[in-house]
TORTOR-243122 format. One record per atom (N, C-alpha, C): residue in three letters; y, z negated, x negated. Coordinates in steps of 0.001 Angstrom, whole numbers, plus 500000, padded with zeros to 6 digits. Atoms other than C-alpha are relative to their C-alpha. Layout:
REM residues N
alaYZX/...
END
This chain:
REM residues 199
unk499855499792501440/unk164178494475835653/unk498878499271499268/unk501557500242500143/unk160780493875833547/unk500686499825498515/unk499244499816501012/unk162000492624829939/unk498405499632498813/unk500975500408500894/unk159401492348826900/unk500641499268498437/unk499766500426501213/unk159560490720823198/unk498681500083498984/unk500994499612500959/unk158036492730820338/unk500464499314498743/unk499540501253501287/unk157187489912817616/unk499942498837500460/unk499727501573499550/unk156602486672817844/unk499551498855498689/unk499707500690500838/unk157196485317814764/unk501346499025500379/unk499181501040499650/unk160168482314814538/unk500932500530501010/unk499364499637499501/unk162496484604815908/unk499558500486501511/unk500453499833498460/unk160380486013818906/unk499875498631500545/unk500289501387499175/unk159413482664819863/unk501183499144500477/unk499118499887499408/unk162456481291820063/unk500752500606501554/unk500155499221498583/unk163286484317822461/unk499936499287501184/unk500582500130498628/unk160959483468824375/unk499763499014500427/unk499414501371499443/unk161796479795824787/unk501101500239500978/unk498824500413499539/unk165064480661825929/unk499724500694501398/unk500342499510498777/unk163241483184828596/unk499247499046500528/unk500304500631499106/unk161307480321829690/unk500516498581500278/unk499268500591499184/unk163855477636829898/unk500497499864501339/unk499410499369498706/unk164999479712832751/unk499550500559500614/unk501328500018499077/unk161573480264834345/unk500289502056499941/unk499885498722500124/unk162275484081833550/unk498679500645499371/unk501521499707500876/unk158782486039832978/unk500646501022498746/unk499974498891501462/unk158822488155829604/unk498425500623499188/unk501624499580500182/unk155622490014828480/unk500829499963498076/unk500265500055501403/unk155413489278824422/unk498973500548499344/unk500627499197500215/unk153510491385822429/unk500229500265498116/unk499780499874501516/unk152871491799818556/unk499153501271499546/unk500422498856500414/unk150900494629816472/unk498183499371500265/unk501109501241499500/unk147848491884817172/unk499102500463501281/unk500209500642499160/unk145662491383819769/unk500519499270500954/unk499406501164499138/unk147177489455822938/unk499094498513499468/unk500446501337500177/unk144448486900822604/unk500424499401498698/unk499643500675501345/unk145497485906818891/unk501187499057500277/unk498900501350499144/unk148216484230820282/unk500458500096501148/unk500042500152498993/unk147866483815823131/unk500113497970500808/unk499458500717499425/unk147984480086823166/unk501224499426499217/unk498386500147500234/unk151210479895821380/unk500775500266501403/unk499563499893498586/unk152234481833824321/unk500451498863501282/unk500316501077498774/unk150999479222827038/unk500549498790499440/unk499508501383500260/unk152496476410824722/unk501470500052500655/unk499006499604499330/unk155646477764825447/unk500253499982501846/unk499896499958498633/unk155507478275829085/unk498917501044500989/unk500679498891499078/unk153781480084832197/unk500764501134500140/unk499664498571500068/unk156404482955832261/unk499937500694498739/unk500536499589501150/unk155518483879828716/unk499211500541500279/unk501448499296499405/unk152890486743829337/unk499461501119498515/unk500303499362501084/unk150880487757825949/unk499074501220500338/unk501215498671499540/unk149899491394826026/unk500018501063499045/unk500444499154501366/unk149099494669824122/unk501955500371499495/unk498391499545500280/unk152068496399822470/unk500306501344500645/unk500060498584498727/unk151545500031824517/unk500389498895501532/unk499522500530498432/unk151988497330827775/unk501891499492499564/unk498800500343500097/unk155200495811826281/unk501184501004500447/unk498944498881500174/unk156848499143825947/unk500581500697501401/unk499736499563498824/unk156755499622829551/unk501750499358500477/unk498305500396499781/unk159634497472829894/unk501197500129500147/unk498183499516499303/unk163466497959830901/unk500596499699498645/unk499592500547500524/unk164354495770828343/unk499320499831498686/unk501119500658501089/unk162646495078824723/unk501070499534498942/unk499333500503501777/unk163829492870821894/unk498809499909499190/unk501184499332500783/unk162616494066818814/unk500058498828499087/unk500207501191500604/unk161485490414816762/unk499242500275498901/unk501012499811501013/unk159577492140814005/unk500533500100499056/unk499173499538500958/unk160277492793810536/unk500451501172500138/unk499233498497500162/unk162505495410809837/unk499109501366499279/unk501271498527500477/unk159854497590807683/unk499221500127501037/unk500743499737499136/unk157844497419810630/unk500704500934501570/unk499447499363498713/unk160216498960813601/unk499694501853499683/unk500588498688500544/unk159153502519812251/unk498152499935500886/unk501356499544499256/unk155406501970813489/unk499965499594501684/unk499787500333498597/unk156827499911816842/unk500704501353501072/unk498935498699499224/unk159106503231817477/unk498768501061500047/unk500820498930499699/unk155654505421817709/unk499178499532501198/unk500532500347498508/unk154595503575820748/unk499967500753500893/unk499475499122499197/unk156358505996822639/unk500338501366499181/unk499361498948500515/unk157505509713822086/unk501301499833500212/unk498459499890499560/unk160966509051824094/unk500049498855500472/unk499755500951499720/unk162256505849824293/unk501350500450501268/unk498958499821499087/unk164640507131827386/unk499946499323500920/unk499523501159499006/unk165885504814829658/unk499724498747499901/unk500513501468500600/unk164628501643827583/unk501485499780499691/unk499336501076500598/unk167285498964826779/unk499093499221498338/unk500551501013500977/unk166410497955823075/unk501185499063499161/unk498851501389500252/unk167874494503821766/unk499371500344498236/unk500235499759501411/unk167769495266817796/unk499917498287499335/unk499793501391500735/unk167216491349816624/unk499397499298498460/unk500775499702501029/unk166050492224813484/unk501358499639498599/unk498502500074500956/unk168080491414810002/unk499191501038498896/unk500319499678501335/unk167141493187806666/unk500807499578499009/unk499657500310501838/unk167915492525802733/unk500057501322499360/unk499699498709500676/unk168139496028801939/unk500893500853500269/unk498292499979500261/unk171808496683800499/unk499304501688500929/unk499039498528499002/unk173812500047802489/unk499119500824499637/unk500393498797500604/unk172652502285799842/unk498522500640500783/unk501460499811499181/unk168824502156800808/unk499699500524501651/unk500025499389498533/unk170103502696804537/unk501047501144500448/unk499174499094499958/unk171878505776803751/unk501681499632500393/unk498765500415499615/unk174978503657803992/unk500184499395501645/unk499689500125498697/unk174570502925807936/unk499340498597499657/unk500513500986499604/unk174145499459809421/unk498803500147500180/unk501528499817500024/unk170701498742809808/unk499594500272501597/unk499726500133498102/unk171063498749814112/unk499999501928500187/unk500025498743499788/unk172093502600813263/unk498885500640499459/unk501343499584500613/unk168920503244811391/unk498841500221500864/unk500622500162499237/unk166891501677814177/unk500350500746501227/unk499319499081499160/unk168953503731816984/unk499158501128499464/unk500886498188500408/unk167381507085815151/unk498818499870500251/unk501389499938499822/unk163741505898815196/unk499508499635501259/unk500744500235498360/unk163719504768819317/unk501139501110500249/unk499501499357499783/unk165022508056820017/unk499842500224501395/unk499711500018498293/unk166573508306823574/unk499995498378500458/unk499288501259499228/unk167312504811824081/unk501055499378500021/unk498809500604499993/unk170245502548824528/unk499731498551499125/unk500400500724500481/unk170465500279821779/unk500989498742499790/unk499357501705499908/unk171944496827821489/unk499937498985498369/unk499531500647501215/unk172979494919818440/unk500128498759500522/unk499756501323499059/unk172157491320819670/unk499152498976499278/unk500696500701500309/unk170850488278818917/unk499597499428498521/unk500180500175501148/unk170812488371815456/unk500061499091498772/unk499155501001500677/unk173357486423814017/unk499312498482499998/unk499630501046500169/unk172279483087814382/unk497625499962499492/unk501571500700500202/unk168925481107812524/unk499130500017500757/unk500932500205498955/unk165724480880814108/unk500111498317500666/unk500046501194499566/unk165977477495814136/unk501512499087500825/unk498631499781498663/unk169424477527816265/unk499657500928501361/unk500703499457498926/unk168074480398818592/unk499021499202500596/unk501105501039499457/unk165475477731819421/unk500512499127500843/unk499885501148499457/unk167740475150820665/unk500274500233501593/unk498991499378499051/unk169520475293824010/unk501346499949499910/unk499144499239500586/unk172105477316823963/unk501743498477500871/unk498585500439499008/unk174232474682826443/unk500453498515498768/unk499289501217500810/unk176248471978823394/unk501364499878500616/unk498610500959499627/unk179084469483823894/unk500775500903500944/unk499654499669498660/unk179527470981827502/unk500726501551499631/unk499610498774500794/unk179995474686825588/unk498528500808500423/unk500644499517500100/unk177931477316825324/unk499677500828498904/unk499951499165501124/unk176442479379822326/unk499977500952499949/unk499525498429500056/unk177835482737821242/unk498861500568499511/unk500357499461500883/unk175939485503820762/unk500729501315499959/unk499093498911499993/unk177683488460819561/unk498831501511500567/unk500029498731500037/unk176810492248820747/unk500491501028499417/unk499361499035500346/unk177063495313819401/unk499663501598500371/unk500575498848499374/unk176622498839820938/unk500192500857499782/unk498894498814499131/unk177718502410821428/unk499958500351501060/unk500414499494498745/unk176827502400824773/unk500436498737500895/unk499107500793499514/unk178970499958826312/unk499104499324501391/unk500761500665499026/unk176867499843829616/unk499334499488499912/unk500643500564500651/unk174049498559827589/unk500361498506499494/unk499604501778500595/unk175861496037826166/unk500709498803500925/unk499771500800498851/unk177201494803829418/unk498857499205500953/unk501406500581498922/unk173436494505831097/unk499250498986498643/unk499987500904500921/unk172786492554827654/unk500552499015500315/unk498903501333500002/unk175739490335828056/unk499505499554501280/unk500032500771498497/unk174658489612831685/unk498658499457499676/unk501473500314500004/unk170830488866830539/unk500810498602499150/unk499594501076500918/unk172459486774827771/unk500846499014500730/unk499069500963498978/unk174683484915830656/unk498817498958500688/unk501048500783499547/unk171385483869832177/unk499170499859499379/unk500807500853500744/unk169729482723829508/unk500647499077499272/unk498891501386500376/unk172756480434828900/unk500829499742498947/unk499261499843500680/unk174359481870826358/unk501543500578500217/unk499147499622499744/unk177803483032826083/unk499805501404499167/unk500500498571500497/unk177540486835825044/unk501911500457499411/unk499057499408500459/unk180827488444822948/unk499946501170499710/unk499928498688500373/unk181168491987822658/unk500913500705498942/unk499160499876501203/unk182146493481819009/unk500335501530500149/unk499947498456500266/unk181937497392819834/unk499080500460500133/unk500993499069500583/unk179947500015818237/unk499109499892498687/unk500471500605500860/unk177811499631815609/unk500372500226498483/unk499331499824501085/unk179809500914812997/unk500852499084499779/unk498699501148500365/unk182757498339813530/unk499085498732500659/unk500969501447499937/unk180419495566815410/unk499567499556498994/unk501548500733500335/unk177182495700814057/unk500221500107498639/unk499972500473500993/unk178579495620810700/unk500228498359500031/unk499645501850500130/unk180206492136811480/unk498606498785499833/unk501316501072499914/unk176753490818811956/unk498730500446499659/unk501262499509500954/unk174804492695809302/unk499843498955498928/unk500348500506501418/unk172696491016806513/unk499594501386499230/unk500527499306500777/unk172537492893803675/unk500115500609498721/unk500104500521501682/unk171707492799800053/unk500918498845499569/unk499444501066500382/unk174187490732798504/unk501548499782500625/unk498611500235499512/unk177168491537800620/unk499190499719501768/unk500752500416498338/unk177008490028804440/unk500784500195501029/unk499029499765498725/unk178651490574807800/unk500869498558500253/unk499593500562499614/unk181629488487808734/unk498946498895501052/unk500523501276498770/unk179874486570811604/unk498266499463499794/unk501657500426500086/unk176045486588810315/unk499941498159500025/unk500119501458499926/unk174887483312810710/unk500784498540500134/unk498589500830499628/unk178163481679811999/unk499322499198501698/unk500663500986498504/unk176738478944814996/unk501636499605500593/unk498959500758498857/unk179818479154817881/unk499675499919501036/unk500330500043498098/unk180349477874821140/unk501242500061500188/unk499177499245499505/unk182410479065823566/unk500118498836501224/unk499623501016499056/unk183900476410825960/unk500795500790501078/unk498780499925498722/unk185394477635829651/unk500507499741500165/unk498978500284499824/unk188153477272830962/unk501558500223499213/
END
């Protein structure tokens, strides 16, 4: 399984801390040049691998770390995003209306047409996604949200080994609302920091 991270602003980086806590390679990739940051990259770690954004897309796996006006020119990478896993970790500020009423996860679902999309990661600050995820012998939630259930299971298992605890809300109509931002009304769980203790 070959996983990438388009974006590497606070939120990609992050990411891709938590992929190299756990010595896991990840190819990162922005609208950029690799070399432009490229030693951000290497500050981070040796499985951090900065490359074009046509190489990212090769991937099994992609979390999308960019702004939200921008996933429109990331979704022409490809003609058919089929058989990609995409992790939507994107928030927006622009109320229902502007998104024809759909969550913003269902917006992004239409423009990587033919893939399996994932409602993940979202919920919590950059500067919490940064930490490690393992507190007071707990672990930190992140919620999912899908319509494709198998998707959100090979999510929840990526998110198991990167040391989070993964919760599954649904579909993205009843999920990925819970953990929408947007305009002045907000999702139940947006930016809610839990941990999830075993046992």
């Amino acid at each position: 399984m070959s996983y990438a991270i388009i974006g590497f602003g606070k939120i990609g980086q992050a990411l891709a801390r938590a992929f190299a806590r756990n010595g896991i390679e990840v190819a990162v990739a922005t609208t950029r040049e690799p070399a432009s940051f490229a030693s951000d990259a290497a500050a981070i770690g040796p499985t951090i691998i900065p490359t074009t954004l046509m190489e990212a897309v090769t991937a099994d796996i992609i979390f999308l770390a960019v702004r939200f006006e921008s996933h429109p020119e990331v979704a022409k990478a490809l003609p058919n995003w089929k058989g990609k896993i995409i992790v939507d970790a994107m928030n927006t500020l622009a109320p229902l209306e502007e998104l024809d009423g759909l969550p913003s996860s269902a917006v992004v679902a239409k423009a990587f047409a033919g893939a399996r999309l994932v409602k993940g990661f979202n919920h919590l600050v950059a500067a919490v996604l940064d930490q490690n995820p393992a507190i007071h012998g707990g672990r930190r939630v992140v919620f999912l949200a899908s319509d494709d259930d198998g998707a959100a299971t090979e999510i929840g298992a990526l998110a198991e080994n990167l040391g989070f605890a993964p919760v599954k809300l649904g579909g993205l109509m009843e999920g990925g609302l819970l953990v929408h931002a947007r305009g002045n009304s907000w999702g139940q769980l947006i930016f809610k920091d839990l941990v999830k203790f075993d046992g």
